[in-house]
Structures are given as C-alpha cells and as structure tokens.
N, C-alpha and C positions, 0 to 999 in steps of 0.2 A: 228241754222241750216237753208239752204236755198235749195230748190228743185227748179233748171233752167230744161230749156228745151230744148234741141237737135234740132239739121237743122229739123226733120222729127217731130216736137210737143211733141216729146217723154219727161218721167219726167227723170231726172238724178239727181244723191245725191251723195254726197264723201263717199263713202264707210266705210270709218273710222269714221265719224260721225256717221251713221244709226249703225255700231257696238255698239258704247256707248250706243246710246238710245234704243237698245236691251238687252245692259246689257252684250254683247257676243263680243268676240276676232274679230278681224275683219279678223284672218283667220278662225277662227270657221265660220263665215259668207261666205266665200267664199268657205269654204268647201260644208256649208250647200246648198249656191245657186249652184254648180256644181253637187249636188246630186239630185236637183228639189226639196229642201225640203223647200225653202224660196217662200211665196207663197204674191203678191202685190195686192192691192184694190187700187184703185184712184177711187174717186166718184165727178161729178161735183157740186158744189151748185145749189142748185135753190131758187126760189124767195128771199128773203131778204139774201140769201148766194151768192148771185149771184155771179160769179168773186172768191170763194172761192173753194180751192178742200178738199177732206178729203183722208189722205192716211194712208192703215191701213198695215202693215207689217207682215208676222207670221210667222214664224218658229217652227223648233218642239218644242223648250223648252219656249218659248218667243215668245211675240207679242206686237206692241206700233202703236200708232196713231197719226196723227199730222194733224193741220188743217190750209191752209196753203192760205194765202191771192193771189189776182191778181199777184202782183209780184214775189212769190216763200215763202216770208220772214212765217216762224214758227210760229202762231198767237196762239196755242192751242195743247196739247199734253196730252196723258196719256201713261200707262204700263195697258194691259191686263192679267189678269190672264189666265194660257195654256187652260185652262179646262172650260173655257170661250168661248164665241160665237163672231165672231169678231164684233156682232150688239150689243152686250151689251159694256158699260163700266162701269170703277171701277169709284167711285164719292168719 
C-alpha cells in the first residue's frame, strides 16, 4: 500500500486498497464515507520519526493504522479493535 500526495499536500490512497486493510467492501467504504461515518488521523513524526506520518482510519465497525515512511511506501500497520481508543494498539 502506498499514500501520494495531491497538487494541494493532500494524503490520497486507492480506495480499494484501504477497503482490504479495513477488512470492508469498498462500497461499504464509500457508503460509509458519504454518510461522514469514515473518520481520518494523519499525524506527523517527530524527532527520530522525522519524515514519517502515522495514519489511523475508523469507521464504525473497523479501524487500521499504517505508518507510512518520507515517500508514501507502508513501513508499519495494525487492525484496531472498534471498542478501542484510536491511541491504543493491539500488539
């Protein structure tokens, strides 16, 4: 999986991929973000993350994380449990 970035810095992702790593249809997904129920984190690194972002995804049944190097490339990922806080992760 790879996250580029739009003329305006924006994160962008194939939508059919971030379905898989939700575990959800990727029209379930597009149902879900047309309802405002897909809700997105992008966080930047700091110190020794420097150049790295963290992005956490959630939806109502499902939520997944990916930690994503300078260039966009998937360096780190999990599945959140729903009932979970999107600061915790499953280890």
């Amino acid at each position: 999986m790879r996250f580029d970035r739009d003329v305006r810095g924006e994160w962008i992702v194939d939508p059919n991929e971030l379905a898989a790593k939700l575990g959800i249809s990727p029209r379930l997904l597009k149902d879900e973000m047309h309802l405002g129920l897909v809700r997105t984190r992008v966080e930047a690194g700091h110190s020794r993350n420097e150049g790295r972002s963290r992005v956490t995804v959630q939806c109502r049944e499902t939520a997944w994380r990916g930690v994503f190097d300078a260039e966009g490339r998937l360096i780190n990922e999990c599945r959140l449990l729903t009932d979970q806080s999107p600061d915790e992760v499953i280890r």
